[in-house]
C-alpha positions as CSV (number, residue, x, y, z in Angstrom):
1,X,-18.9,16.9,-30.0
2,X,-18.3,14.3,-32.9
3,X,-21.9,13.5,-33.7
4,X,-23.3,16.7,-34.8
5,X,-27.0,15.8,-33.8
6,X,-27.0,13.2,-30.9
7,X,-29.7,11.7,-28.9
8,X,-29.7,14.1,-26.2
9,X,-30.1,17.0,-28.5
10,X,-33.1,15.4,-30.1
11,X,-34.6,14.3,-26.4
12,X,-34.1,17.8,-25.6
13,X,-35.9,19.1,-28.7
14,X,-38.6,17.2,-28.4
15,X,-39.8,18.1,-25.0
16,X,-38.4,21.5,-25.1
17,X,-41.6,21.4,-28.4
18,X,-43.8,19.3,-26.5
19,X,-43.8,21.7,-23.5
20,X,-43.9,24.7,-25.5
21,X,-47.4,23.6,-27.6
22,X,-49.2,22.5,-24.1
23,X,-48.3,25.5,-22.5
24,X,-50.1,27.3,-26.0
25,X,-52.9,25.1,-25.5
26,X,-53.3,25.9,-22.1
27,X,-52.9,29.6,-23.1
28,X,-55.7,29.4,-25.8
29,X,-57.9,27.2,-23.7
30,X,-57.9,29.6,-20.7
31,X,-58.6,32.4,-23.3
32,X,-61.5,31.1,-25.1
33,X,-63.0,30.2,-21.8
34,X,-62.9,33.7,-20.0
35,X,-64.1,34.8,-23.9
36,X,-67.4,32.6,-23.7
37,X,-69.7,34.9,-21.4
38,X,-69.0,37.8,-23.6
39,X,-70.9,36.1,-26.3
């Protein structure tokens, strides 16, 4: 490995972080919805 931060580490990283924070969305979405009709 000569570069020490190529393109494919940072194409990795970014959807590795994109996937990661929809899946946390979808995870607070889907719990503030089944949270509503307790109010």
């Amino acid at each position: 490995m000569a570069q020490a931060f190529t393109k494919t580490m940072a194409r990795n990283i970014f959807y590795g972080g994109t996937a990661f924070f929809f899946l946390l969305f979808l995870a607070l979405t889907f719990d503030s919805v089944g949270q509503l009709p307790n109010r």
